[in-house]
N, C-alpha and C positions, 0 to 999 in steps of 0.2 A: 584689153582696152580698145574702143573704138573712135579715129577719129571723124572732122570732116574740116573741109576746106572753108576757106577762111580768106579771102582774097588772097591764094595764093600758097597761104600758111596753113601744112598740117597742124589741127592745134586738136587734142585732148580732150576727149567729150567730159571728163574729171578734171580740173582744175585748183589748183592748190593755191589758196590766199596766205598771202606771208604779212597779214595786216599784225597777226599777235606774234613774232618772233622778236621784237626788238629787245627783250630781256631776258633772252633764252642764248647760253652759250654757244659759241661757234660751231663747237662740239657734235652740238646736239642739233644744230641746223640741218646741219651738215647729212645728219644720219634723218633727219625727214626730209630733205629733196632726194638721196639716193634712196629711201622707202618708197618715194613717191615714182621716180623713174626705175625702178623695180618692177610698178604694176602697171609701166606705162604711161603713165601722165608727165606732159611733158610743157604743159605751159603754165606757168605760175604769175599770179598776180600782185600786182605793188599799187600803191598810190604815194604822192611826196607828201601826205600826211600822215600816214602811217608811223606810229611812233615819232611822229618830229622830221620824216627824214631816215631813223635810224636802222628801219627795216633795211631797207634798199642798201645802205651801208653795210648791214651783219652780210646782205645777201651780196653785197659786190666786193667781200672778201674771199667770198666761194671763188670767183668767178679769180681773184687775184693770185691763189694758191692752184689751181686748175685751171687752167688754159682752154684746156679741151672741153672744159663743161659748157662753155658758151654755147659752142652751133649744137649742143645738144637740146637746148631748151628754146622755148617760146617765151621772151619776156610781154609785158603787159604792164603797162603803168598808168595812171590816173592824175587830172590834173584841175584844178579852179575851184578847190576849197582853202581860202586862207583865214588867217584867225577871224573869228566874228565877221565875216564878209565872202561873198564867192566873186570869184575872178577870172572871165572868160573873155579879159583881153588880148590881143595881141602880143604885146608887152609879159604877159602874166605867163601867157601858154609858151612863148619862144624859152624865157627865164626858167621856168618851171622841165623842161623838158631838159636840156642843159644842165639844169643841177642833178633829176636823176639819172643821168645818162655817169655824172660827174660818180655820183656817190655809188653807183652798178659797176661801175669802172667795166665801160662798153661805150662803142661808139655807135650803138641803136638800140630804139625801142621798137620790137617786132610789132607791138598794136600800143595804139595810144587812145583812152576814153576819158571825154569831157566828166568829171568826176559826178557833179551835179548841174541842174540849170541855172543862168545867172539870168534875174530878168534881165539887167541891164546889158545881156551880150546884144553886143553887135555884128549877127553874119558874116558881115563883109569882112571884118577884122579876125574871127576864124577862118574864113576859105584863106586870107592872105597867109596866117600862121601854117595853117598847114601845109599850104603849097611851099611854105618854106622849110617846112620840117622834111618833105617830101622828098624836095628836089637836091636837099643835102645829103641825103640817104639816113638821115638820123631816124625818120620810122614810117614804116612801111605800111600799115593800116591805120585806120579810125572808125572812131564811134564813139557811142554816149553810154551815160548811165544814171539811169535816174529820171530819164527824160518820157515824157509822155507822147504821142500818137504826135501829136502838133507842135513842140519844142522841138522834135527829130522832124518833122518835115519843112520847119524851120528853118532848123538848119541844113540840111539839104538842098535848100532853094537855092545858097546859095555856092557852098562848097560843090571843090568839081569831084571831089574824090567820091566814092559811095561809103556811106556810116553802114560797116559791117556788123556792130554790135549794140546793143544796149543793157546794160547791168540793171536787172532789179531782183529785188527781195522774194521770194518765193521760198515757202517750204509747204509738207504737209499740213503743219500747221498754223501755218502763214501765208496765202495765197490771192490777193485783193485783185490781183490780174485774171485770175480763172471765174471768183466770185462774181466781178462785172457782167462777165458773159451767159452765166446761169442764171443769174436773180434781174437780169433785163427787165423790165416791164412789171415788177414788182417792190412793193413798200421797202422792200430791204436791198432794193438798187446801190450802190454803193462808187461812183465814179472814181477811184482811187486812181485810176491806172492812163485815163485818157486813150483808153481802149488800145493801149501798146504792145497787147496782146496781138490782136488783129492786123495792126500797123505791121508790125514787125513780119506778121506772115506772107502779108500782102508785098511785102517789096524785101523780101531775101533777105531779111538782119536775124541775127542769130541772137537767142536772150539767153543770157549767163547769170544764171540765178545765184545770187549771192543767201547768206541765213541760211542757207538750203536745210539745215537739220534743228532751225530755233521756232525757239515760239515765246513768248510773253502775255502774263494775266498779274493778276492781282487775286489772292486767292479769300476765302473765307476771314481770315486771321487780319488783313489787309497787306497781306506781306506783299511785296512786286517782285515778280521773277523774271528776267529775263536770259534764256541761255536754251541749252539743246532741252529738245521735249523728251528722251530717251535718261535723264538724269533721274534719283532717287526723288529731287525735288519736283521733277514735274511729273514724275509716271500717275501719282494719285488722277492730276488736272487732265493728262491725258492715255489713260490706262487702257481705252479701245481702240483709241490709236496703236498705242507699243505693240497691245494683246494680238491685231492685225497682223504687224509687222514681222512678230516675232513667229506667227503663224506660219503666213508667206515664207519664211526665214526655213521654216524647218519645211515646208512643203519643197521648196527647191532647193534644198541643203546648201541652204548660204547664211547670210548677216541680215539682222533686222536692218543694221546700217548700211548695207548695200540695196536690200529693198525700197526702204524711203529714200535713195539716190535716184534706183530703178524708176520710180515714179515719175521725176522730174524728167528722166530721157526716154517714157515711153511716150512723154505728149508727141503728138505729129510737127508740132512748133519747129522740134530738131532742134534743143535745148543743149546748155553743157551747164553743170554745176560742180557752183565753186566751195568747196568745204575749205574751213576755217582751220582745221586742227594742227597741233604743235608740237602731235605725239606719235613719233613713226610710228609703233606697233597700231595705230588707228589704224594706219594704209592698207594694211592686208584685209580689216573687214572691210573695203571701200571693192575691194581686186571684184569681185564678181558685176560690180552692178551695171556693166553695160550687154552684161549674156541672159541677163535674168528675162524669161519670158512669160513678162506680166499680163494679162488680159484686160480688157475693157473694164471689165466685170469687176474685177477685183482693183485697178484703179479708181472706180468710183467706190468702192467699198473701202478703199484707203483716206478717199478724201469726205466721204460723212463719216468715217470712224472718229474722224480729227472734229465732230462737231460741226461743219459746215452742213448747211441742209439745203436739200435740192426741193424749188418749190413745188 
């Protein structure tokens, strides 16, 4: 495993989201964060709506039976999605961060990300929130997710701290941040991203691609899939993708799933991605993907095998 710094914070260029653990036994948690810090990965993501709340609870019972597991790990938590409404007040972020900190049963969150945009945030009322998160030692970095070129330099304008991160969606075969910057100047331009690709590289924020293994169509039948493009259901939709992967896979004796990882952390960006999965034996095929040494050549032969076309 490789990491990099983080204001501060060695954090896991693999990332383990604990969005699907809330109805998964203790048991069994338990045996995928030690799978996880096995191959190395050491920082895991949360948000307080994750399951209700009840992630962060299964995961701050780890923390209540092990002692020593804390300063092992990087926590990461998310916060200003509430029911039918987002919430990037004052009021909302100070409450919000408090209850997870409550239900981790920990007295900090090592990086705290604006979950989504609120239009109606108000600046001034985040730099106030964080400087107060800050100066209580309750969490030690920030950043966004979800946020575009211009919502992040937004908010920037006014907070004193620097937004280390931004969360978005990216996979092989999900990528509307990479797409913007190849199909520029053509019919199939696509502004998905507010160019936060660029932003981000331009002023040292790290993007932590969340989806990193999904993809979503509608296929001939009209059925909707949504879920990893490596499943029974989706290899038909994307069979030159897998065919790729599974290539690469046996050309460096390693995992089609460590390959399509490899992808995400060969851009120049200096990416880290967050896989979703709930089943330690995943982990081991994840172990290689930050050794793999992918090429130019066969990253874009990864990413038109997915169907994206370069103009």
């Amino acid at each position: 495993m490789k990491y990099k710094d983080i204001g501060g914070i060695k954090s896991s260029l693999l990332v383990l989201g604990c969005m699907r653990i809330a109805d998964k036994p203790i048991a069994n948690v338990e045996r995928l964060v030690n799978a996880a810090l096995d191959i190395g990965v050491n920082t895991f993501d949360h948000a307080d709506i994750y399951g209700g709340g009840t992630c962060e609870e299964i995961y701050g019972k780890l923390f209540k039976s092990n002692k020593s597991l804390r300063d092992k790990v990087i926590i990461q938590t998310k916060c200003g999605i509430r029911s039918g409404w987002y919430d990037l007040s004052y009021e909302h972020i100070i409450s919000s961060v408090d209850a997870s900190l409550n239900r981790l049963n920990t007295d900090r969150v090592d990086i705290l990300l604006l979950h989504r945009p609120d239009t109606l945030m108000r600046p001034e009322e985040i730099a106030r929130a964080f400087d107060k998160l800050e100066s209580s030692g309750k969490v030690r970095v920030f950043g966004v997710s979800n946020f575009s070129a211009k919502q992040t330099e937004l908010v920037q304008s006014c907070v004193r701290q620097k937004l280390y991160i931004n969360q978005l969606q990216m996979s092989p075969a999900y990528c509307p941040i990479i797409d913007f910057g190849i199909t520029v100047n053509t019919d199939a331009a696509c502004d998905k991203s507010g160019e936060a690709l660029e932003y981000c590289r331009l002023h040292g924020m790290t993007i932590q691609t969340y989806g990193t293994m999904q993809c979503s169509f509608t296929d001939e039948n009209g059925y909707f899939y949504s879920g990893a493009f490596n499943t029974p259901k989706a290899k038909t939709k994307y069979f030159a993708l897998n065919f790729m992967l599974e290539g690469l896979a046996q050309k460096y004796g390693t995992t089609p799933d460590a390959v399509a990882l490899s992808w995400i952390l060969h851009h120049p960006a200096g990416m880290q991605a967050v896989v979703g999965t709930t089943l330690d034996s995943r982990m081991q095929a994840y172990r290689d993907c930050c050794e793999i040494p992918l090429t130019d050549y066969e990253w874009y032969n990864i990413y038109t095998s997915a169907g994206h076309v370069l103009p």
